[in-house]
Each structure stands twice: as structure tokens, then as C-alpha cells.
TINU-879370 format. One record per residue: residue number from 0; residue in one letter; x, y, z of N, C-alpha, C in turn. Coordinates in pm, whole numbers, always signed. Layout:
// residues N
<drense nr="NUM" rest="A" n_u="X" n_v="Y" n_w="Z" ca_u="X" ca_v="Y" ca_w="Z" c_u="X" c_v="Y" c_w="Z"/>
...
// end
This chain:
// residues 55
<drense nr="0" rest="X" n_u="+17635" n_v="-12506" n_w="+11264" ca_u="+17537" ca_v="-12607" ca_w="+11226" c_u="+17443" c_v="-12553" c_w="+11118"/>
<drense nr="1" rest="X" n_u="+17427" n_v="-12398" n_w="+11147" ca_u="+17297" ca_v="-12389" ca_w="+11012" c_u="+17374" c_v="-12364" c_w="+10936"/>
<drense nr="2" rest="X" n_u="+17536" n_v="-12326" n_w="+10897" ca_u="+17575" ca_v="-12298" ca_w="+10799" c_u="+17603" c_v="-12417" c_w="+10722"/>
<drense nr="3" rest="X" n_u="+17611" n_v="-12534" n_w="+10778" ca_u="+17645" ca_v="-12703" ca_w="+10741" c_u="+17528" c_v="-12756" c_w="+10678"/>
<drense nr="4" rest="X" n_u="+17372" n_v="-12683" n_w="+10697" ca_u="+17245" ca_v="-12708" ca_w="+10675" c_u="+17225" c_v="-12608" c_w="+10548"/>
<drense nr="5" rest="X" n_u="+17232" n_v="-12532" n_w="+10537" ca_u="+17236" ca_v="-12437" ca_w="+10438" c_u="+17342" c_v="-12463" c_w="+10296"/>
<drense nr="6" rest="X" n_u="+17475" n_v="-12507" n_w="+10328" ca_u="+17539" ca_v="-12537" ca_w="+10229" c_u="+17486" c_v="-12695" c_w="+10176"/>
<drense nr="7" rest="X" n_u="+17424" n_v="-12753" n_w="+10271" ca_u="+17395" ca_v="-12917" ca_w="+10208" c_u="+17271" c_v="-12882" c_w="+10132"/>
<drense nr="8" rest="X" n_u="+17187" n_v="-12789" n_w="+10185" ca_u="+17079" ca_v="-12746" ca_w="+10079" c_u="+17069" c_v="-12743" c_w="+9955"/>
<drense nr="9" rest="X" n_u="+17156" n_v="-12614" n_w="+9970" ca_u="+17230" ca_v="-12568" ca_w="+9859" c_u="+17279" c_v="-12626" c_w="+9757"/>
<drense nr="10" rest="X" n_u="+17391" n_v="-12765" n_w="+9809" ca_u="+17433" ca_v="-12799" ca_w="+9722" c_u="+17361" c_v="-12935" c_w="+9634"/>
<drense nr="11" rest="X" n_u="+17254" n_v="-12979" n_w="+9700" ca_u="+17108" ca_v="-13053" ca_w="+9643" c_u="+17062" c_v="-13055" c_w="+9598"/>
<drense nr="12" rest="X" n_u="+16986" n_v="-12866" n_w="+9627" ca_u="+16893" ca_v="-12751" ca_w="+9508" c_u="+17020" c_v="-12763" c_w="+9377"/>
<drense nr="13" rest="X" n_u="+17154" n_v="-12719" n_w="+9366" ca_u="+17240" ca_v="-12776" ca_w="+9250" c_u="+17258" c_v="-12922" c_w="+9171"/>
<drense nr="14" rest="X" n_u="+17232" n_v="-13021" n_w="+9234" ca_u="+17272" ca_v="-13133" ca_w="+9180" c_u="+17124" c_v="-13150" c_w="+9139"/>
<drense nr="15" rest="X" n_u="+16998" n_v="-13120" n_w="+9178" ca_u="+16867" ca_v="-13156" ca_w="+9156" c_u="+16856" c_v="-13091" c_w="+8980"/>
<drense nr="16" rest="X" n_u="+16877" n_v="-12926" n_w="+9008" ca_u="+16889" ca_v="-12839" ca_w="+8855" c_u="+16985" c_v="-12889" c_w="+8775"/>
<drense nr="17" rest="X" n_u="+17113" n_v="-12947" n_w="+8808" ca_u="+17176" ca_v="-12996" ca_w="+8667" c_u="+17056" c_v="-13151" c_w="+8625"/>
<drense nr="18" rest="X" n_u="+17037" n_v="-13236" n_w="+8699" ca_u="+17000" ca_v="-13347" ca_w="+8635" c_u="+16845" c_v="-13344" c_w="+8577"/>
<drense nr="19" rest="X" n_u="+16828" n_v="-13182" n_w="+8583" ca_u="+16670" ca_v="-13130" ca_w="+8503" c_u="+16725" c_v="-13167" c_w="+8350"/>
<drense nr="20" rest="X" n_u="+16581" n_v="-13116" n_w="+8284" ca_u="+16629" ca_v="-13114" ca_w="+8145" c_u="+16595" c_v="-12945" c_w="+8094"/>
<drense nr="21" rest="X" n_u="+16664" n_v="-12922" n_w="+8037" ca_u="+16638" ca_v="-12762" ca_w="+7932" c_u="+16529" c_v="-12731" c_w="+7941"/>
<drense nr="22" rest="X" n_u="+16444" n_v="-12794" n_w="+7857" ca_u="+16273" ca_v="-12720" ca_w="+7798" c_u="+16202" c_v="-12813" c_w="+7831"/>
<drense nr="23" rest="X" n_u="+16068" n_v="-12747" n_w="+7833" ca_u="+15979" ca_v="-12836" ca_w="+7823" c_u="+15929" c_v="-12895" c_w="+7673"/>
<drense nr="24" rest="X" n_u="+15857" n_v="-13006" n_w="+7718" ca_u="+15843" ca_v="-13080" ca_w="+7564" c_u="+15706" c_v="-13039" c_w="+7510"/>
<drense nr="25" rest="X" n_u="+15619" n_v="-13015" n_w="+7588" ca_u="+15487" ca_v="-12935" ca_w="+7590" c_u="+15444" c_v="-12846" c_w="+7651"/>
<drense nr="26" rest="X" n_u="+15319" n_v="-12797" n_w="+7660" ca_u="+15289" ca_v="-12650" ca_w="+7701" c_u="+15248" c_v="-12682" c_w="+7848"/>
<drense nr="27" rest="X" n_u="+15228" n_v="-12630" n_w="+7942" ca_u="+15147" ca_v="-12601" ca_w="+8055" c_u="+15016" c_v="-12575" c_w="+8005"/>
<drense nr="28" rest="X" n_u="+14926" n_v="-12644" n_w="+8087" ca_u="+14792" ca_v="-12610" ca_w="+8076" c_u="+14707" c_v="-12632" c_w="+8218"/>
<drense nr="29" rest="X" n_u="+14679" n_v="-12503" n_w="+8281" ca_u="+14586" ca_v="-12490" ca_w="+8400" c_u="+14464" c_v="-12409" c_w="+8410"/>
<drense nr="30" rest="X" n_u="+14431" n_v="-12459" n_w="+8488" ca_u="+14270" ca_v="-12417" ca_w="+8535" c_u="+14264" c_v="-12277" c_w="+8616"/>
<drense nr="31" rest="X" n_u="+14212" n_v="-12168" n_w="+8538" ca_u="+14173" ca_v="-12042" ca_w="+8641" c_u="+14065" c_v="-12072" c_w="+8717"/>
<drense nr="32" rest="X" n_u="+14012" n_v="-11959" n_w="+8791" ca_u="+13925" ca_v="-11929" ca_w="+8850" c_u="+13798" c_v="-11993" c_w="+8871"/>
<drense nr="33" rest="X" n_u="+13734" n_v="-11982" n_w="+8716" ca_u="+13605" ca_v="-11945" ca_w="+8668" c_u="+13622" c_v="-12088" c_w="+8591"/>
<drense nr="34" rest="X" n_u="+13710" n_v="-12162" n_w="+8589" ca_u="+13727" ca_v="-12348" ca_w="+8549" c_u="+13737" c_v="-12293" c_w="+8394"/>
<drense nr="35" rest="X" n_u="+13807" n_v="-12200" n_w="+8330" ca_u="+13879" ca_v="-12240" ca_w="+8207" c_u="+14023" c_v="-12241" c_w="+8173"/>
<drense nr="36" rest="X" n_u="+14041" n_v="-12346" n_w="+8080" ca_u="+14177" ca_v="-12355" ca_w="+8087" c_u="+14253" c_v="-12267" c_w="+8049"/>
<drense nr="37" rest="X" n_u="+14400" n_v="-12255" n_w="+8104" ca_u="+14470" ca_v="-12125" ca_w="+8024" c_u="+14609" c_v="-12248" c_w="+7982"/>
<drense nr="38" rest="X" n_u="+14656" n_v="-12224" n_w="+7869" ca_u="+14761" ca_v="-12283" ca_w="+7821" c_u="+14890" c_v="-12199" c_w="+7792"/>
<drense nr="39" rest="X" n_u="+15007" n_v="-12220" n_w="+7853" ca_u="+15123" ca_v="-12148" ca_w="+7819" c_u="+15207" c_v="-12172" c_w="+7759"/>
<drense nr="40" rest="X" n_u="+15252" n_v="-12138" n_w="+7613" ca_u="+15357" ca_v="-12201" ca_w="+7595" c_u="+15512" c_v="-12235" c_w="+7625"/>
<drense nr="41" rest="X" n_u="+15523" n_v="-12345" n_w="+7543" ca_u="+15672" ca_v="-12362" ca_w="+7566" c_u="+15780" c_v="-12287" c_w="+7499"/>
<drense nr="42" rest="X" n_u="+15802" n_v="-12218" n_w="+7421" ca_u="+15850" ca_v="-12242" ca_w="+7329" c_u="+15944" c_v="-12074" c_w="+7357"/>
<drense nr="43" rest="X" n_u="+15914" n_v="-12011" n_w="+7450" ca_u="+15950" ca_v="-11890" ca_w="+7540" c_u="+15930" c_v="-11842" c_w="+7679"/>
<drense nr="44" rest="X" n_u="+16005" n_v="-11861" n_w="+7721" ca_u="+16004" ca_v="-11794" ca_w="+7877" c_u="+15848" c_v="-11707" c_w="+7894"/>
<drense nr="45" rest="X" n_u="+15792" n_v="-11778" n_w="+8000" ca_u="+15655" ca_v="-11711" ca_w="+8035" c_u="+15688" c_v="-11690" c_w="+8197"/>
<drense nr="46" rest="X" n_u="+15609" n_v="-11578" n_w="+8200" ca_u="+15623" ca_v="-11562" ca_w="+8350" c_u="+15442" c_v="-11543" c_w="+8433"/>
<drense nr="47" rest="X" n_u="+15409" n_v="-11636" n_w="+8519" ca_u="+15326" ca_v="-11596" ca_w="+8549" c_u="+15243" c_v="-11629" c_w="+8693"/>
<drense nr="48" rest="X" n_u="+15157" n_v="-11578" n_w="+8758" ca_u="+15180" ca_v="-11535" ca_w="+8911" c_u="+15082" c_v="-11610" c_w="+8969"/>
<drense nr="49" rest="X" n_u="+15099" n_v="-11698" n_w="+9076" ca_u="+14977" ca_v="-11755" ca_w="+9167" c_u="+14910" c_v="-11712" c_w="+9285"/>
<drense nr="50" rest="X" n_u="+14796" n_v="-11655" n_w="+9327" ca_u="+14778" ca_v="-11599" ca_w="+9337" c_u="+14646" c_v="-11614" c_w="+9387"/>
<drense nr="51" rest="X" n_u="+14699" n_v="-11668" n_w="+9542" ca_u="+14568" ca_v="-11718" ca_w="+9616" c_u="+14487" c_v="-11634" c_w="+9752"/>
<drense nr="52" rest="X" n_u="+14393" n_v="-11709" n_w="+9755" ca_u="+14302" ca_v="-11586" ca_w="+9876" c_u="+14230" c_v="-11709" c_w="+9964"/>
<drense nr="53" rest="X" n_u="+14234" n_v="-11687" n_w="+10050" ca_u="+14152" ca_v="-11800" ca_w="+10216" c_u="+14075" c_v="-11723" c_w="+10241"/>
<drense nr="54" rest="X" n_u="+13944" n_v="-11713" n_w="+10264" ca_u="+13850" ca_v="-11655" ca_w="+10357" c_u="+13781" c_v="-11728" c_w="+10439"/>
// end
């Protein structure tokens, strides 16, 4: 049964990524910390980390 659950996943997470598109058409733009924006572009693979704290 979880292997029947796991492959239907699987094969979902696949059909979901083909009917994506390539690139994005614009940049990302979010809010740090301290409320200024940071903008990333598109136009190259960016990698970057989220990176939360609860107290």
C-alpha cells in the first residue's frame, strides 16, 4: 500500500513538472527581515535559503 502511495505521488510530482513552464518571465521580489525588498533575478539560476525562527 505505501509503495502504491508513493509511486502515485511520484508520478503527479511528474505530470505537475512537465506541464510547468521553463523560466520565469520576471524576477522574484521578497521581503527580508528588516521590510526591504530583495529582488532575484531571472535570468540565472539563484539559489537561496529560508530561514525561519519561533520564539
Amino acid at each position: 500500500m505505501k509503495l502504491r502511495i508513493a509511486l502515485l505521488s511520484l508520478a503527479a510530482v511528474l505530470i505537475l513538472a512537465a506541464c510547468g513552464q521553463k523560466g520565469l518571465k520576471e524576477s522574484i521580489t521578497l521581503v527580508n527581515q528588516d521590510n526591504e525588498k530583495v529582488t532575484f533575478p531571472s535570468e540565472k539560476p539563484v539559489l537561496f535559503f529560508f530561514i525561519t525562527g519561533y520564539t
